[in-house]
C-alpha positions as CSV (number, residue, x, y, z in Angstrom):
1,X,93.9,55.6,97.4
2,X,93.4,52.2,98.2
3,X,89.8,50.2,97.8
4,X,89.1,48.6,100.7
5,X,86.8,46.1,101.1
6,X,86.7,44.6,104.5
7,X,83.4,44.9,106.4
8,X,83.7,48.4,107.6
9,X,84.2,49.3,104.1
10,X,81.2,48.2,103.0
11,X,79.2,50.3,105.0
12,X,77.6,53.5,103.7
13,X,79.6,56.8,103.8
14,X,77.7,58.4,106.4
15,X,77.9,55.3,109.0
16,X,82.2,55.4,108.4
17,X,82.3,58.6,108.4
18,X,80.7,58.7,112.2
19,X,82.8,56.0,113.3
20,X,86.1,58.1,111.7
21,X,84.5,61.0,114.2
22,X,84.2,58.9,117.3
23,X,87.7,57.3,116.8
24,X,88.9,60.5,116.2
25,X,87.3,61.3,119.7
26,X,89.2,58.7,120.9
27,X,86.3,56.2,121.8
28,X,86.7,52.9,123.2
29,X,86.3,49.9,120.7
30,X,84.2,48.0,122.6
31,X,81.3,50.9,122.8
32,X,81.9,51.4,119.2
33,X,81.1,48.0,118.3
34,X,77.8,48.1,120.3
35,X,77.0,51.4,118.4
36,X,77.7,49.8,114.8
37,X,76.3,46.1,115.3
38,X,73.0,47.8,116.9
39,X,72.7,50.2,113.5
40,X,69.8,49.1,111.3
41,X,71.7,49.5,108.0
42,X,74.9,47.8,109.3
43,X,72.9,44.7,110.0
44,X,71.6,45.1,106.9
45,X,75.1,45.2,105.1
46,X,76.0,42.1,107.5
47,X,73.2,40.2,105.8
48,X,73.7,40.9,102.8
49,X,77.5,40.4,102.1
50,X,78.6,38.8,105.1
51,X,76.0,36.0,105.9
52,X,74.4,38.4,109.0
53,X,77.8,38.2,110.9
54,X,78.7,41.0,113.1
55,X,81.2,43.3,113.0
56,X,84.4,42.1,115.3
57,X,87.3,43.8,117.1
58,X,89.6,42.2,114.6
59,X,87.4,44.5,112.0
60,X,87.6,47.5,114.0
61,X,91.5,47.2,114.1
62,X,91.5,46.5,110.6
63,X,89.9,49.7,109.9
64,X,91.9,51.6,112.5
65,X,95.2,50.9,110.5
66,X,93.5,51.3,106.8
67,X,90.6,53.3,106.2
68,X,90.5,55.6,109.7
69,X,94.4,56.1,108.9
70,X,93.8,57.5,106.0
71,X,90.5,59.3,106.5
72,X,92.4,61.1,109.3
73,X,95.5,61.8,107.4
74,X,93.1,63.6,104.8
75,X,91.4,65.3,107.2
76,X,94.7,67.0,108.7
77,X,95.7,67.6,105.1
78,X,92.7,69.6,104.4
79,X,93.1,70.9,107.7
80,X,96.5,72.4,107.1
81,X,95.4,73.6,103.5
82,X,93.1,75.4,105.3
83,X,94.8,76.9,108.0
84,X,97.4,78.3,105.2
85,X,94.4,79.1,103.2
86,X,93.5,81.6,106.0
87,X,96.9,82.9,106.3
88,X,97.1,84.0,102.9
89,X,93.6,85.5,103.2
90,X,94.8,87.7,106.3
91,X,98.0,88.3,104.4
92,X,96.3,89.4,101.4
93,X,93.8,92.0,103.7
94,X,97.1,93.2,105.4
95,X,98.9,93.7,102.0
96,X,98.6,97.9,101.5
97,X,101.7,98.3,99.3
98,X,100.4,97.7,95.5
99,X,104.0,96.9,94.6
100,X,104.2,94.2,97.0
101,X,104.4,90.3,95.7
102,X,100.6,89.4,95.3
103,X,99.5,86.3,97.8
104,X,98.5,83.8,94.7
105,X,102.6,84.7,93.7
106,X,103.1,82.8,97.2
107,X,100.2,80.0,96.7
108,X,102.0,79.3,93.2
109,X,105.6,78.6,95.3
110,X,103.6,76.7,98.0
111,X,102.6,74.6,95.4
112,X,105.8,74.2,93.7
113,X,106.6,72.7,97.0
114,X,103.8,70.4,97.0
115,X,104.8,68.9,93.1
116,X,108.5,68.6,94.4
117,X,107.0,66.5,97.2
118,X,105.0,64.5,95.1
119,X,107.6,63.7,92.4
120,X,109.8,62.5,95.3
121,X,106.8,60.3,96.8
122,X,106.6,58.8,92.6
123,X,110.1,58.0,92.2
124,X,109.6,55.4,95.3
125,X,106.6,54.0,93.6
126,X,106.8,50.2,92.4
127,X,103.7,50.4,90.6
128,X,104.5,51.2,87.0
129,X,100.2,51.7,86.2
130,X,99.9,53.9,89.1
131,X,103.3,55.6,88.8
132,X,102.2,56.9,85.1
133,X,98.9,57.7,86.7
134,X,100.6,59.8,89.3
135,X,102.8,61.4,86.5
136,X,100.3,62.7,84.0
137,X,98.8,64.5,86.8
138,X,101.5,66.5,88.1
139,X,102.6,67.2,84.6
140,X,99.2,68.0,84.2
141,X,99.7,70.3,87.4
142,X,103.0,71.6,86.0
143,X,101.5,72.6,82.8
144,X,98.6,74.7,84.3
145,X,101.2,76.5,86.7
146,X,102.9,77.4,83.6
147,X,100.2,78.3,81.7
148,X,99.2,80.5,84.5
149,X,102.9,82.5,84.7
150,X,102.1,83.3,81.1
151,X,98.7,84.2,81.8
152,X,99.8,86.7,84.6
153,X,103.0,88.0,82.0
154,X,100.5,89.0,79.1
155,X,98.2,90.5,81.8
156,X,100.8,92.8,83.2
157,X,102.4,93.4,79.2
158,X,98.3,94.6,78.4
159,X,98.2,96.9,81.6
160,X,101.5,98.5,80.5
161,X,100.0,98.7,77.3
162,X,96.9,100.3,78.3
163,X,98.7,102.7,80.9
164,X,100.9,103.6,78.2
165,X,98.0,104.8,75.8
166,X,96.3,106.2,78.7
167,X,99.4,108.7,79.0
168,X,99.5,109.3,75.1
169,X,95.7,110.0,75.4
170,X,96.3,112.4,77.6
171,X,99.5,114.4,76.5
172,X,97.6,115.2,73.7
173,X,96.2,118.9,74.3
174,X,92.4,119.7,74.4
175,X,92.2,123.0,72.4
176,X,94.4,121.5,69.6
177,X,93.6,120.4,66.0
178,X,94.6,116.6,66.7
179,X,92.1,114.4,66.8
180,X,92.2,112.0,70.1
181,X,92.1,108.4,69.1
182,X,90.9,105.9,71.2
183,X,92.0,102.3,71.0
């Protein structure tokens, strides 16, 4: 993610985030610019960093290409996350056959996906800094969806185990001289 500092930029969180809303809305730039220049804490930015100039059309555009593209293209990220999110929840409520693949077994793939996606997104990166950034988390990423394979192995290895003992436990008979041991 990029640090923007243009005017817009500058403002507080709350103030962008309203404007993201209403250009999401699909208002019209002029009435925007009315709203932010007539905002108490925008003119407050304006005098502080920018010499009490107001916010321009040229600014608004500015932030329409940069920051609002990119505010937006997170929000339908989440957005989508969410939606599958869902899916899987109903799937999992629907899911009546124990045997069945478990959801989280088709979260892990979806996110196989997503690394595979990402990794082709680094190898077009020019940025050697960022790149490595990039790389240590989605071997980072890799290594926990690993970690979590092995995780879910030794689980079902102790439930075997357990089942196993549980059947051994009860073979044994009650009226006979064998003492039950419990593990």
């Amino acid at each position: 993610m990029k640090t923007r500092v243009g005017k817009i930029a500058r403002l507080p969180a709350h103030i962008r985030d309203e404007l993201n809303h209403r250009l999401a809305q699909g208002a019209i730039g002029r009435n925007l610019l009315t709203w932010l220049n007539a905002q108490p804490e925008v003119q407050q930015v304006m005098a502080e960093e920018f010499g009490g100039t107001k916010i321009t059309h040229q600014n608004l555009s500015v932030w329409r290409r940069g920051g609002y593209a990119e505010w937006s293209g997170t929000r339908s990220d989440r957005a989508q996350w969410q939606d599958l999110l869902d899916h899987l929840e109903e799937l999992n409520h629907q899911q009546t056959n124990p045997a069945s693949v478990p959801v989280t077994k088709h979260l892990a793939t979806l996110v196989v996906f997503e690394l595979g996606q990402a990794l082709d997104k680094l190898h077009r990166m020019e940025d050697s800094p960022e790149r490595w950034r990039i790389f240590r988390l989605l071997c980072r990423g890799l290594s926990n969806l690993r970690m979590d394979d092995c995780r879910e192995k030794r689980i079902r290895l102790w439930d075997a185990k357990a089942a196993g003992r549980a059947t051994q436990f009860n073979a044994i008979p009650t009226n006979s001289n064998h003492k039950k041991i419990i593990y």
